[in-house]
N, C-alpha and C positions, 0 to 999 in steps of 0.2 A: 200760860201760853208762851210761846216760842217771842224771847225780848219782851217782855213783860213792861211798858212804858218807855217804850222807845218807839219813835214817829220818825220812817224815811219818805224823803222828798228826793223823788228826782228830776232834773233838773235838762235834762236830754245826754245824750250821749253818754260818759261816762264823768260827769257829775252829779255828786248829789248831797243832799244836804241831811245830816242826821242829828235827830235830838235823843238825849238823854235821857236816860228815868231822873234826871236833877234838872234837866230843863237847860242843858248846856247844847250847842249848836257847831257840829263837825261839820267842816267843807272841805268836801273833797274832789280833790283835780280839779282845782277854777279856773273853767272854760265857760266863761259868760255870756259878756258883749258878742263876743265872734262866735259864740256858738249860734248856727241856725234854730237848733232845736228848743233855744231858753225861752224862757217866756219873759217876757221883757220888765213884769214886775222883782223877777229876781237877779236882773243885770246887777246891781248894787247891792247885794243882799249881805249882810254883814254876819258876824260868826264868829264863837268863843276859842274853834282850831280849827287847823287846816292841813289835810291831810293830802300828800303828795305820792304819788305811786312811780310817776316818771315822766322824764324832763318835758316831749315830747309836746308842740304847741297848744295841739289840742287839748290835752288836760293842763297845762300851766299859764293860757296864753291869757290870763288876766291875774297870774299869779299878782301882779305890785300893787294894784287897785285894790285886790282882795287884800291882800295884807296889812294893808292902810285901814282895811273898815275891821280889822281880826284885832283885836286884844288878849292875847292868847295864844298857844305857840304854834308851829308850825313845824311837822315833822317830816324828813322823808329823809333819803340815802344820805349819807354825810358827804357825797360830793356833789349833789345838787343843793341842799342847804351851805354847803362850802361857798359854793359861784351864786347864791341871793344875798347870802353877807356882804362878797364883792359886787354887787349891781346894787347896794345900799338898802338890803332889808333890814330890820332892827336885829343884831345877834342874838340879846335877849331874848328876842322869840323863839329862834330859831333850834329844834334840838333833831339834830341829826344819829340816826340811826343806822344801823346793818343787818343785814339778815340773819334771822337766829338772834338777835335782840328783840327784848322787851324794855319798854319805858312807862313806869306811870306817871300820869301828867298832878298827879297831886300837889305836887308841887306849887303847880301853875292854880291851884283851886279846880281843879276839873278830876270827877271824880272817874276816871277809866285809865285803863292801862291798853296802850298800845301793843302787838307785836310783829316786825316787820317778816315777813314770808317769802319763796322763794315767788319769781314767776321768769316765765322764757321771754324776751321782747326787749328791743333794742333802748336806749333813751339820748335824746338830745336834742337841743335847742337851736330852731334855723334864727339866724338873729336877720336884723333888717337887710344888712350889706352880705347877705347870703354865704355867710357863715354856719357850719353846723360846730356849735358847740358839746363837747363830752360831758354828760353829767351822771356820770356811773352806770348802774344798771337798775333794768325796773323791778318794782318789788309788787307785793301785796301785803295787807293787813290783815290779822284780827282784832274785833276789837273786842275787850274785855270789859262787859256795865256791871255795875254795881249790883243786880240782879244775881249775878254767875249767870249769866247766857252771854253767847258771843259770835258775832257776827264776820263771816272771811266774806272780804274784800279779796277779790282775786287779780286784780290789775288788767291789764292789759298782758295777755298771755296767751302760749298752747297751750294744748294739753299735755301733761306730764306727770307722770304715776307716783311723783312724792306728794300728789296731793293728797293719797290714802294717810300718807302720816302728818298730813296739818287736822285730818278729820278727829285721828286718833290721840294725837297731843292735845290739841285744842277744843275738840268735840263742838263745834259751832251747831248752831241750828238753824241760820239763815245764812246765804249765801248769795253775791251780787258776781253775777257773770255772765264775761263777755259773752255776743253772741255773734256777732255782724259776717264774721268770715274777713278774708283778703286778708285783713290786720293782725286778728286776734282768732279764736276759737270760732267753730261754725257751730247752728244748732247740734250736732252730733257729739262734737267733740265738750261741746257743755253740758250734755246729757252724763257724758260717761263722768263729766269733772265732778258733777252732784253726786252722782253717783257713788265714786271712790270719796268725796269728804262724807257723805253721809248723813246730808243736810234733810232739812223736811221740807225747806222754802226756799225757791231760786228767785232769785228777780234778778231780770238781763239789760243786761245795756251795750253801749257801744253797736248799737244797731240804728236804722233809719235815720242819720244822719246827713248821710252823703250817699249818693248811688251804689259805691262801691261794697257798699256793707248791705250785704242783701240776706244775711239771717233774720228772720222774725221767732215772736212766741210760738205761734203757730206751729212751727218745725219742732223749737223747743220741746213741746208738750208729747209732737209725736215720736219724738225720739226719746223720750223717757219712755213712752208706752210700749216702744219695741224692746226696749232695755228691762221690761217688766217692772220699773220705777213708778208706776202712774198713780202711787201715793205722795209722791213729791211734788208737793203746788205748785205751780210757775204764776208770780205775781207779774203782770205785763200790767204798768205804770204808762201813766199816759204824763209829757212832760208837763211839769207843776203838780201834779198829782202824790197825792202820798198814801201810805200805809202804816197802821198806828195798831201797838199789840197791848 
């Protein structure tokens, strides 16, 4: 089956926590504490990496705490791992990336290969004294398990037609995308992004969080069925909830 011993957890918004077929523990965008949607046993949930998409509070805004509980690296754009160095994260963890890179983290004992992807969406961090700091641009993941199956992470994004060739390079078979609207992708525009990667399983996020995100599964699902896609499962996760292949 599609990720064959791999178990996703998510976590509300666009957090979520991935295990490995070796039992290693991805976190990605840690948005905890301040997320409305966590569930309060996974405020402090600790994890082997952690996986950054873009600077943006809502996915980083427990980045320090999480890093503190991560033994293990932490990867995202090389100028937002650049500016955690300088706010005192351990460099050693830190392995910053570009789009059109791949990294295996073997190194680190974790058996998967990262590779960073395009997506459309702004990134930066509001600091306390109402500052926006620059932390490059947001990205998306694939990831690569030790199975050969592999999983895009889409980020925080529109939609945009080189997603047919993350399908066709990478051939993923699950796929985690935005749904919410205002921010990111509307139900519509997530139908057609399955669509062009070519995925067999969507699970959505960055919906029901805050009002302003008013895509649901619901819509998801009917907009695959006009697309004529309605072999594409939509795994709609309930937060703390997981999915195990």
């Amino acid at each position: 089956m599609a990720l064959a011993g791999v178990e996703i957890t998510w976590l509300g918004h666009s957090t979520f926590l991935i295990e490995t077929p070796e039992g290693d523990t991805v976190l990605v965008d840690p948005f905890l504490e301040g997320n409305p949607s966590c569930p309060d046993e996974f405020h402090d949930v600790e994890s082997d990496v952690i996986l950054i998409t873009h600077g943006h509070n809502d996915h980083i805004g427990d980045i320090f705490s999480a890093a503190d509980r991560c033994d293990g690296p932490i990867v995202g754009i090389f100028d937002l791992t650049t500016w955690l160095g300088f706010e005192g994260v351990d460099g050693d963890q830190l392995v910053g990336i570009n789009k059109g890179g791949t990294v295996s983290l073997e190194d680190h004992g974790i058996d998967l290969e990262v590779s960073m992807t395009n997506a459309h969406h702004s990134s930066s961090y509001a600091t306390q004294d109402e500052e926006l700091v620059y932390l490059g641009e947001a990205a998306g993941y694939v990831l690569h398990f030790s199975n050969d199956e592999s999983l895009y992470i889409a980020g925080d994004t529109c939609l945009f037609g080189d997603m047919e060739w993350i399908g066709e390079l990478y051939d993923p078979t699950v796929a985690i995308l935005p749904i919410g609207d205002h921010f990111t992708m509307d139900p519509q525009q997530a139908a057609f992004a399955a669509d062009l990667v070519g995925v067999d399983e969507v699970i959505p996020c960055h919906y029901g969080t805050f009002p302003l995100l008013t895509g649901t599964p619901d819509q998801l699902v009917e907009e695959l069925d006009l697309l004529g896609d309605e072999n594409i499962e939509v795994i709609a996760l309930e937060p703390g909830s997981s999915v195990e292949w």
